[in-house]
C-alpha positions as CSV (number, residue, x, y, z in Angstrom):
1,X,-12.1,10.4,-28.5
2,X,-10.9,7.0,-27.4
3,X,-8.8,6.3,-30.7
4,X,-7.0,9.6,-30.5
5,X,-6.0,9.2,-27.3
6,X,-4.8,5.6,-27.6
7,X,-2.7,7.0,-30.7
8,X,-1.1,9.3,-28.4
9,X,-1.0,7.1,-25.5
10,X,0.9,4.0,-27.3
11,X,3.9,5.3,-28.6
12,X,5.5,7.3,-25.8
13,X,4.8,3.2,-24.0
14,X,8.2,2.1,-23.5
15,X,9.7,-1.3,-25.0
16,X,10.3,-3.9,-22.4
17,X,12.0,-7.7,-22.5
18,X,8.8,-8.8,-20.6
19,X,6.2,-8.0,-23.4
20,X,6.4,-10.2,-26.3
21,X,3.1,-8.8,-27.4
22,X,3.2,-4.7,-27.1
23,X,0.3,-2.7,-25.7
24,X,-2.2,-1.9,-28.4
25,X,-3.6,-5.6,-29.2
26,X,-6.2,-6.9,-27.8
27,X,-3.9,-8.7,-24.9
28,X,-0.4,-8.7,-23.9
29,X,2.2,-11.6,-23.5
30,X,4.1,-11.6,-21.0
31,X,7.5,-13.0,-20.5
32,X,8.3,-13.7,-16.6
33,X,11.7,-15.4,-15.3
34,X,11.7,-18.8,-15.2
35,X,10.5,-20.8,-12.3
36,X,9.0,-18.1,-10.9
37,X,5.7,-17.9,-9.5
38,X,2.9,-15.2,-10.6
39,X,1.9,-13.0,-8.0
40,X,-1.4,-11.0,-9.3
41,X,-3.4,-8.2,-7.1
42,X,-5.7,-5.3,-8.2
43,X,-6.9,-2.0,-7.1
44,X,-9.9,0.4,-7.6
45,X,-9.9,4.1,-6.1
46,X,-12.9,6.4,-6.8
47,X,-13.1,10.0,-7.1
48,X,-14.5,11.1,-3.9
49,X,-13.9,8.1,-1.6
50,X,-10.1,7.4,-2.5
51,X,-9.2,11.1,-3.9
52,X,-11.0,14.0,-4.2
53,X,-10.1,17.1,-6.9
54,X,-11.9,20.2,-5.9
55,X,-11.4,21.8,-3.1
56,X,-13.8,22.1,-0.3
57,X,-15.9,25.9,0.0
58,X,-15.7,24.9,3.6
59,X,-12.8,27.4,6.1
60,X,-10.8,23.7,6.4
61,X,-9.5,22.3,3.0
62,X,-9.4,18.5,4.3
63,X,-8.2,16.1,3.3
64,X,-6.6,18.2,0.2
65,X,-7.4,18.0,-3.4
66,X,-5.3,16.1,-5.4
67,X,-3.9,16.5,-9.1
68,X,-4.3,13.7,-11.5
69,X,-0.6,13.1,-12.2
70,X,-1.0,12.0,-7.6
71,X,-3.9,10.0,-8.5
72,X,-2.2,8.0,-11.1
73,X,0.9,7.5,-9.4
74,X,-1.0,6.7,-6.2
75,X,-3.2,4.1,-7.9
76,X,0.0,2.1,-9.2
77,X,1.5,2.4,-6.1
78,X,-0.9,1.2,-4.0
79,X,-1.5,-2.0,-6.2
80,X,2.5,-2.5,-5.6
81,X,2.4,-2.1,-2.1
82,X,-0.1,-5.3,-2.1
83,X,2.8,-6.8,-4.0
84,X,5.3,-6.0,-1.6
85,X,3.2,-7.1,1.2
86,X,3.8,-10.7,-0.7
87,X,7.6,-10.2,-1.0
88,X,7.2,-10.3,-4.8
89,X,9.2,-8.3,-7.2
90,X,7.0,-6.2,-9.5
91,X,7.2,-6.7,-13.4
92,X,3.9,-5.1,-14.7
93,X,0.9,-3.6,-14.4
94,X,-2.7,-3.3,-16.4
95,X,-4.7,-0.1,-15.9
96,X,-8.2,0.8,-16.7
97,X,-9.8,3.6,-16.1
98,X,-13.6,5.1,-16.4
99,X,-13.4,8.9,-17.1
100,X,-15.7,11.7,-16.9
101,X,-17.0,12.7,-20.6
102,X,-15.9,16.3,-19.5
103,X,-12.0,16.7,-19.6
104,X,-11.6,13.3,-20.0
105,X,-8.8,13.4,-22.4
106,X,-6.7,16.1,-20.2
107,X,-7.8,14.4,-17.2
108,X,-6.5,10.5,-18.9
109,X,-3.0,12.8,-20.2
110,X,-2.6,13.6,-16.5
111,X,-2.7,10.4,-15.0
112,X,-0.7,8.7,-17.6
113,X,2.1,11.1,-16.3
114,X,2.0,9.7,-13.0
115,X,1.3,6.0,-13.8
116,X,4.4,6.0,-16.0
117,X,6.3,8.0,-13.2
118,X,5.9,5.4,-10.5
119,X,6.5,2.5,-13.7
120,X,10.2,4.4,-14.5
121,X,10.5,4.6,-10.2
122,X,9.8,0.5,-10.3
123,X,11.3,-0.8,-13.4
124,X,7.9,-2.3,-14.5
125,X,6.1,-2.8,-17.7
126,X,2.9,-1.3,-18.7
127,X,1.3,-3.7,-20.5
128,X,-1.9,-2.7,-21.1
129,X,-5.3,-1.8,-20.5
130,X,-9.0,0.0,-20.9
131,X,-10.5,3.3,-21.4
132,X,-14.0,4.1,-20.6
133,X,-16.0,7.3,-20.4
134,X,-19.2,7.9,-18.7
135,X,-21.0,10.8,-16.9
136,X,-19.7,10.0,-13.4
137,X,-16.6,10.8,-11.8
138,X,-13.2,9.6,-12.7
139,X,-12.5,5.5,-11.5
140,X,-9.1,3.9,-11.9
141,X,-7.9,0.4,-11.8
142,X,-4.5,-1.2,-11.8
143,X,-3.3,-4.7,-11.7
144,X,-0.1,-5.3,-10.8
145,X,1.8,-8.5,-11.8
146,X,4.6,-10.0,-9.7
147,X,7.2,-13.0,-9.5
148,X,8.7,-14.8,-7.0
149,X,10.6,-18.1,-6.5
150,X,8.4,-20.9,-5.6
151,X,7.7,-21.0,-1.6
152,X,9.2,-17.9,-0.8
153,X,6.2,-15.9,-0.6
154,X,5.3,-14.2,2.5
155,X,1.5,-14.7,3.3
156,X,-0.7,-13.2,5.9
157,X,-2.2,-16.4,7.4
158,X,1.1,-18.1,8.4
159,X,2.2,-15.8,11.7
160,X,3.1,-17.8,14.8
161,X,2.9,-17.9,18.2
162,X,6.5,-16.3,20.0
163,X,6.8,-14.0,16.6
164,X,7.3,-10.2,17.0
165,X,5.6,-7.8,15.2
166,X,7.4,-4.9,13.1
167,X,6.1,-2.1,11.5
168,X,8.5,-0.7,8.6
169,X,7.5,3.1,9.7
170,X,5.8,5.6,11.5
171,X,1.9,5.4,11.2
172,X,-1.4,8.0,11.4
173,X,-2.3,10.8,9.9
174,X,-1.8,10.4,6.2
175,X,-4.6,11.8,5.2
176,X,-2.9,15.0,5.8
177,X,-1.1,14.3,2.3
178,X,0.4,11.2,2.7
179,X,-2.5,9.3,1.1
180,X,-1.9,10.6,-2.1
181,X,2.0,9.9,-2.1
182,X,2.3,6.9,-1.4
183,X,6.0,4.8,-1.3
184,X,4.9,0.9,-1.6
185,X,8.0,-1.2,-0.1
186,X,8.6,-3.2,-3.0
187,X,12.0,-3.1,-2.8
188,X,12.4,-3.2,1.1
189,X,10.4,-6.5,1.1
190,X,12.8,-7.8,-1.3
191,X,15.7,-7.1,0.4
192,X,14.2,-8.3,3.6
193,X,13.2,-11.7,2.5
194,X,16.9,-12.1,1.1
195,X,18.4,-11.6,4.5
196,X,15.6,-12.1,7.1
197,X,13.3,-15.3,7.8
198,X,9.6,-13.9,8.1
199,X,6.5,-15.7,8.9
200,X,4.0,-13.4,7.9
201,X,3.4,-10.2,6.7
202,X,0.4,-7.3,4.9
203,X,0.3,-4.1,4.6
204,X,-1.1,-1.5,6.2
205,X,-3.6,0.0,4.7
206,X,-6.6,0.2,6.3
207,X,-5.2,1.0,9.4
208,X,-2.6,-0.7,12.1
209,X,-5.1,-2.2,14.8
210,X,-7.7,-3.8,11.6
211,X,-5.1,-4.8,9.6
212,X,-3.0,-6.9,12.4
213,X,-6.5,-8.5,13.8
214,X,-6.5,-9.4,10.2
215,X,-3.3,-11.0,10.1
216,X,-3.6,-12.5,13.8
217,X,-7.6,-14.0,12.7
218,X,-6.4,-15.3,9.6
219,X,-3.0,-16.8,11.0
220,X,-5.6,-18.2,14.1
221,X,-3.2,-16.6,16.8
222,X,-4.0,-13.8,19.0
223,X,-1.3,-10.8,19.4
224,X,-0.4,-7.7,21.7
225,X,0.4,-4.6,20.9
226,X,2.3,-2.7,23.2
227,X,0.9,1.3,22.9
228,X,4.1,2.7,23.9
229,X,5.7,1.1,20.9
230,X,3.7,2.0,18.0
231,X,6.1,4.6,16.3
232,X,3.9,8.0,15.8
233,X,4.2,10.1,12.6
234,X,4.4,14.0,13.0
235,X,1.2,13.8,10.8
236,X,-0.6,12.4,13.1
237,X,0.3,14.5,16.3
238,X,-0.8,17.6,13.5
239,X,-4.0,15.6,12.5
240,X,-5.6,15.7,16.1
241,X,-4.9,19.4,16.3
242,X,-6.9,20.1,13.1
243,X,-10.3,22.1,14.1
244,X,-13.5,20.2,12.7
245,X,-12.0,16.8,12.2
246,X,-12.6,13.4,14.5
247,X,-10.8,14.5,17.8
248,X,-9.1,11.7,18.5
249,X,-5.1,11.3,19.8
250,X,-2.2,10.9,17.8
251,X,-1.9,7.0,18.9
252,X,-5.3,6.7,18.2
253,X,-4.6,8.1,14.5
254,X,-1.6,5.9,14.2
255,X,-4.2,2.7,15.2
256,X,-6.7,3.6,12.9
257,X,-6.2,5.8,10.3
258,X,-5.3,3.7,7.6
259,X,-3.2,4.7,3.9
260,X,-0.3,4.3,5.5
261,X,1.0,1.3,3.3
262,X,3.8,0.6,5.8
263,X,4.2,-3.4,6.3
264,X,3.4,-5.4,9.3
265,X,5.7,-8.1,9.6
266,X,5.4,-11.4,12.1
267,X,9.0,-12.4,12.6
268,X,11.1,-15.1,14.9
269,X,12.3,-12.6,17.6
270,X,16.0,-13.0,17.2
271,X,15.2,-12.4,13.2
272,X,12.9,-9.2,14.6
273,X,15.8,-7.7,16.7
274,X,17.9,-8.0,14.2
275,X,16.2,-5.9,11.2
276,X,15.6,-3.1,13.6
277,X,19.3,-3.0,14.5
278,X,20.5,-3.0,11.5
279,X,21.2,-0.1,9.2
280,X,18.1,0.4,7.1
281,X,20.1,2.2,4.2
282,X,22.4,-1.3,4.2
283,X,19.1,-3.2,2.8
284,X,18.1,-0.1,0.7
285,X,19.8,2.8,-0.3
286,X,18.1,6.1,0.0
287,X,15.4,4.0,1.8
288,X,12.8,5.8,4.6
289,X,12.8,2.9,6.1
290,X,12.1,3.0,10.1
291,X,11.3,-1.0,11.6
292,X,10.0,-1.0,14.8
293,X,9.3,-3.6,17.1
294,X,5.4,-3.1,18.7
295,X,4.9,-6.3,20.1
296,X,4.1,-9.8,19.9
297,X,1.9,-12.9,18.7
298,X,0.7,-15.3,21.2
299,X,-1.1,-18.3,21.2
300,X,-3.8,-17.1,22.9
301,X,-6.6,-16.3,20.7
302,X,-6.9,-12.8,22.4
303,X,-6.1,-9.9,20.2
304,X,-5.1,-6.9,23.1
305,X,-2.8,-3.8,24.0
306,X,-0.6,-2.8,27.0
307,X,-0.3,0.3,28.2
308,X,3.2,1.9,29.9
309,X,1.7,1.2,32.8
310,X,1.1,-2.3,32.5
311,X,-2.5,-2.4,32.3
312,X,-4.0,-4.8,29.3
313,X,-7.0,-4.8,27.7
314,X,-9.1,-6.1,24.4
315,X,-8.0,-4.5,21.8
316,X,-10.7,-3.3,18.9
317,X,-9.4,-4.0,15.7
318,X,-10.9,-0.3,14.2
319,X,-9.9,0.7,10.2
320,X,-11.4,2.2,7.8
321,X,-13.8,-0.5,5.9
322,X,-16.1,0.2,2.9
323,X,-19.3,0.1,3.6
324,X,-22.1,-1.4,1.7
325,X,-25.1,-3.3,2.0
């Protein structure tokens, strides 16, 4: 039942500065620094399109089950990484969720585990929330609250022509595992804003070549990547050897895939050079941090990729995209 859960739930909530109203009424009050601006974004995953929990009867067990403790940690994290794509410092978040009527309660125990997990990992404040049950399968939503001084928010639509581009790691092949242990940047972003001027940034979650035709349409620029750049992850080079999946190469896993939740940054190229010089673990200890310069926005309208050889063509901007009609 809903009210035993909630009495449960409530008191193993933690105290924070930034609630003046707790969790439990029928809002929360939130107390942000001053002369900050409020950075909001939200998240839905669905069982069997974002996460899956049973495992397949078929010989290949792909893309793996998850647990719920992954899916609640994952659906924090990837509201966060939305944040950190902004440059915004996480303060809290709101979840709701829609449960199945069977095992609801162990299933909603579960995830609590790993929403507060990834709240302890972040320093933010779970504020509150919504509990539904229905006979369909488990939905989740989180909305994650930011700040950030006024101006200093990095925005997708703002890249211009002469700026590099930098990915923050290697891409492809998360849906090896990866998807479901995800590492939003928060505090990356942070650290780069402090020290680094950058023009424009998102991240990537949809996949590299979708989500930088994003950036480059909405910025109205044109860009090229430079294949022979775009860092690889082992996941990827393992994904295209995995029987009964979309044959496709690694670099092709790396441009497509998606659930990476690396950022894409457009930076002035001396700024560019810099970061990826520089010792990651300086900006963030501990950090898995890998920039890498891939290429570079042009005022050409043209969105393309160069090959080691030199030869260019259009690029297509190809991701993962929900469809419905």
């Amino acid at each position: 039942m809903e009210t035993q859960f909630l009495k449960w739930l409530l008191p193993q909530l933690n105290k924070d500065h930034r609630l003046e109203v707790l969790p439990g009424d029928d809002a929360a009050v939130l107390r942000f620094p001053g002369g900050k601006r409020t950075v909001v974004t939200t998240d839905l995953l669905t069982e069997s399109v974002d996460f899956r929990f049973s495992k397949s009867s078929a010989d290949n067990d792909f893309p793996p089950p998850a647990s719920a403790h992954q899916v609640g940690r994952k659906a924090v994290a990837v509201s966060l990484s939305d944040l950190a794509a902004m440059a915004a410092t996480p303060e809290a978040i709101v979840v709701s969720v829609a449960l199945p009527q069977n095992g609801g309660r162990r299933l909603a125990e579960e995830l609590f585990k790993g929403i507060q997990e990834e709240v302890n990992t972040f320093d933010i404040t779970l504020a509150g929330g919504d509990t539904n049950a229905w006979d369909g399968p488990l939905v989740i939503s989180v909305t994650a609250i930011g700040s950030i001084l006024p101006r200093q928010c990095w925005r997708r639509d703002t890249a211009q022509a002469g700026d590099f581009l930098i990915v923050t790691g290697p891409l492809g092949g998360s849906l090896l595992g990866r998807h479901l242990n995800v590492t939003p940047r928060c505090r990356e972003a942070t650290a780069i804003a402090s020290r680094y001027p950058v023009h424009a940034a998102l991240d990537i979650s949809d996949g590299l070549a979708i989500d930088c035709g994003r950036m480059l349409t909405a910025s109205h620029v044109g860009g090229t990547i430079e294949l022979d750049l775009v860092p690889i992850h082992p996941d990827a080079i393992s994904l295209s050897e995995v029987p009964h999946t979309n044959q496709i190469t690694p670099l092709e896993h790396a441009m497509q895939d998606g659930e990476d939740f690396e950022l894409l940054l457009a930076m002035p190229a001396e700024a560019a050079q810099a970061l990826v010089q520089d010792d990651p673990s300086s900006l963030v200890a501990k950090t898995t941090m890998q920039p890498r310069i891939i290429g570079k926005v042009t005022e050409s309208l043209d969105f393309c990729s160069t090959t080691p050889d030199g030869q260019t063509k259009r690029l297509e901007p190809k991701g993962f995209e929900h469809v419905f009609q």
